[in-house]
C-alpha positions in Angstrom: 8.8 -10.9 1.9 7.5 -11.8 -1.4 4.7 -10.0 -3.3 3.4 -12.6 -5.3 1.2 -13.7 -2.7 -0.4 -10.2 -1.8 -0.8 -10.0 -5.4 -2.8 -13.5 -6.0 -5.3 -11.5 -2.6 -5.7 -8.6 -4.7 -6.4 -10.4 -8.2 -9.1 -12.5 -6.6 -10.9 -10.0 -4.6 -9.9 -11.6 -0.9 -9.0 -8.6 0.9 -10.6 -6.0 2.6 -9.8 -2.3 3.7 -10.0 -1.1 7.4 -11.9 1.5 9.0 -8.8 3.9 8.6 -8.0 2.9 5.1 -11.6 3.6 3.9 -11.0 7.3 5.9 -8.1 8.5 4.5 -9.5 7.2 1.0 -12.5 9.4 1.2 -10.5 12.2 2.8 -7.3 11.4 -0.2 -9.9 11.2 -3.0 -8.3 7.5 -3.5 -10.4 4.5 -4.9 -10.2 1.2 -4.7 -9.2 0.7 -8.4 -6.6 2.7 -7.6 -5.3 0.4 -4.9 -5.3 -2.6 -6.7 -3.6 -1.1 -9.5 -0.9 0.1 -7.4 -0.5 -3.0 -5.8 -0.7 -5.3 -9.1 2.0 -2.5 -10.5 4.1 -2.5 -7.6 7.1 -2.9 -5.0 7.3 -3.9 -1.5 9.7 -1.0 0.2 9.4 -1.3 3.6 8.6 -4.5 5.7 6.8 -4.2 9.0 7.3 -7.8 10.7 6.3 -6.5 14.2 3.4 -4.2 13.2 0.8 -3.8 16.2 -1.5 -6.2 14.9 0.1 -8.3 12.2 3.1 -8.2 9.8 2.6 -5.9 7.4 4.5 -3.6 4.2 4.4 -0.9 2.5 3.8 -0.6 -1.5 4.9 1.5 -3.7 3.0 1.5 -6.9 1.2 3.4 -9.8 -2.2 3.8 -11.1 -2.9 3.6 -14.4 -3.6 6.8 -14.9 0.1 7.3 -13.7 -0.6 8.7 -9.5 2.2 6.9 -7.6 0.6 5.6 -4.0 1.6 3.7 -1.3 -0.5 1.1 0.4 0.2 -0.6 3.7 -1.3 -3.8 4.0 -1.3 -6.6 6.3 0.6 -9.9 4.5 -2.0 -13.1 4.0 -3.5 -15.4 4.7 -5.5 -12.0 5.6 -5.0 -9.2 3.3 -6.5 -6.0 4.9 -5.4 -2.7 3.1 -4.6 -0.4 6.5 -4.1 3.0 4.9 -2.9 4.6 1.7 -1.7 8.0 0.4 -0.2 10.3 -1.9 3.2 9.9 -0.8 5.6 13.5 -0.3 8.4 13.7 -2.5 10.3 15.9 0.2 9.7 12.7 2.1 11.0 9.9 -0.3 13.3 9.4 -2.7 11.9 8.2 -6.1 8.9 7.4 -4.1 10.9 4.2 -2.7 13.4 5.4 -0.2 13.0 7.7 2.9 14.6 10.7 3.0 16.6 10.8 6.5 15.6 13.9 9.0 18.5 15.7 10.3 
């Protein structure tokens, strides 16, 4: 999964957010700046080909202001940010990895 292309969405404005996203945005104190610096900035670290309604990943990326986010969007044509958060560092490994449950 490249992306470039999720990238070129962002740059250009053709994307949107769902319902949920715009949610846990308000409720996360997250804008939309924010977003698309994360995803300009970022890393795909998890692929989601069989996602309920279309493929979609997970992004790990910065903000300018240096707030490390992830952002799970659906991959274009369509870009539709899905949801986005603060993500738990007792839950990831340099923000990138999962940490496994035992």
């Amino acid at each position: 999964m490249e992306i470039e292309g999720i990238r070129v969405k962002i740059s250009i404005g053709e994307y949107r957010f769902s319902d949920h996203a715009v949610k846990r945005m308000i409720k996360r104190t997250i804008d939309q700046t924010e977003i698309e610096e994360a995803v300009l900035s970022g890393e795909i670290i998890e692929e989601y080909p069989d996602d309920k309604y279309s493929p979609s990943c997970l992004i790990y990326g910065r903000s300018k202001a240096d707030r490390h986010l992830h952002v799970q969007l659906s991959l274009p044509p369509t870009v539709v940010v899905i949801t986005a958060y603060d993500p738990d560092e007792t839950e990831w490994i340099d923000y990138r990895v999962r940490r496994t449950k035992e």
